[in-house]
C-alpha positions as CSV (number, residue, x, y, z in Angstrom):
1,X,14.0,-165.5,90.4
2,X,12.3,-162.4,91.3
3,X,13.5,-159.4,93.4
4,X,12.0,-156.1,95.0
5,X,13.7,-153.8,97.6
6,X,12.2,-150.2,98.2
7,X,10.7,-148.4,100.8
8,X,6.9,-147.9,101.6
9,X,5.7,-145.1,103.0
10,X,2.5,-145.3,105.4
11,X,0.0,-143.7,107.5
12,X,0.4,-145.4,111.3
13,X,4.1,-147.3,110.7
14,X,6.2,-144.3,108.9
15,X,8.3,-145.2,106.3
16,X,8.6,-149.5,106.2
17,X,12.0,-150.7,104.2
18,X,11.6,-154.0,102.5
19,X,13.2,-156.9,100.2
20,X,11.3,-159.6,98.5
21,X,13.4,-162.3,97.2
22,X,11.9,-165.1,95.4
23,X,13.4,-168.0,94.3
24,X,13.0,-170.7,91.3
25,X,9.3,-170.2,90.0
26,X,6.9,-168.5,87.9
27,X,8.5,-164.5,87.6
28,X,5.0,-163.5,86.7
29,X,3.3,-165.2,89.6
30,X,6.0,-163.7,92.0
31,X,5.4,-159.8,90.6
32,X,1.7,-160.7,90.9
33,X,2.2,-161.7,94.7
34,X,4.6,-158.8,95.8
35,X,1.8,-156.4,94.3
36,X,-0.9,-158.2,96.9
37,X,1.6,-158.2,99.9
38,X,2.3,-154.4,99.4
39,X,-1.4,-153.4,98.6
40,X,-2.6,-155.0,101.5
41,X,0.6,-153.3,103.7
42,X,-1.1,-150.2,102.7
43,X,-4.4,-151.1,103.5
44,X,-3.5,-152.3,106.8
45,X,-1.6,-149.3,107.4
46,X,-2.8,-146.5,105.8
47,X,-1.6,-144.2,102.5
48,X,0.3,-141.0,104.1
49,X,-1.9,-137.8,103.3
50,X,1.3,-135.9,102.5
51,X,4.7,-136.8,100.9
52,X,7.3,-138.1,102.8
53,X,10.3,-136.1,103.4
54,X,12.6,-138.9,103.8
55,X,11.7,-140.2,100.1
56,X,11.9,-136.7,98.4
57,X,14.1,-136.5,95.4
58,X,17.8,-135.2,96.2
59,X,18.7,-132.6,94.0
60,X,22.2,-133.6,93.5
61,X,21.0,-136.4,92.1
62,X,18.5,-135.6,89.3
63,X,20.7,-136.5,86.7
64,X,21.5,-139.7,87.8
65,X,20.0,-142.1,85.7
66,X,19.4,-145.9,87.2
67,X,20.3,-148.8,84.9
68,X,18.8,-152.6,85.2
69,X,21.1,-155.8,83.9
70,X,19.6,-159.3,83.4
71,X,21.6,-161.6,85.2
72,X,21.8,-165.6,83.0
């Protein structure tokens, strides 16, 4: 199983929020494929020529730390 949520910015759509689930398979293959699907989202749509506001770090939150847990 493989898994990716997040948000992409672009040029003509805005901001685009997202979740890829992929079930029983090859992890490798699945990482490989949600690469393609969001490099061609950004070719279709454009890389934004300036940051996004909505995706800027919050500063009550910089020492938050994020942790990952393998699930059996």
């Amino acid at each position: 199983m493989s898994a990716l949520a997040g948000a992409l910015p672009t040029q003509k759509q805005g901001v685009i929020w997202f979740a890829l689930i992929n079930g029983e398979g090859d992890v490798d293959q699945f990482r490989t494929q949600q690469e393609t699907l969001l490099q061609t989202l950004l070719q279709t749509w454009g890389n934004p020529a300036q940051p996004t506001a909505l995706l800027a770090p919050s500063p009550s939150r910089q020492k938050l730390t994020a942790t990952s847990d393998l699930m059996p």
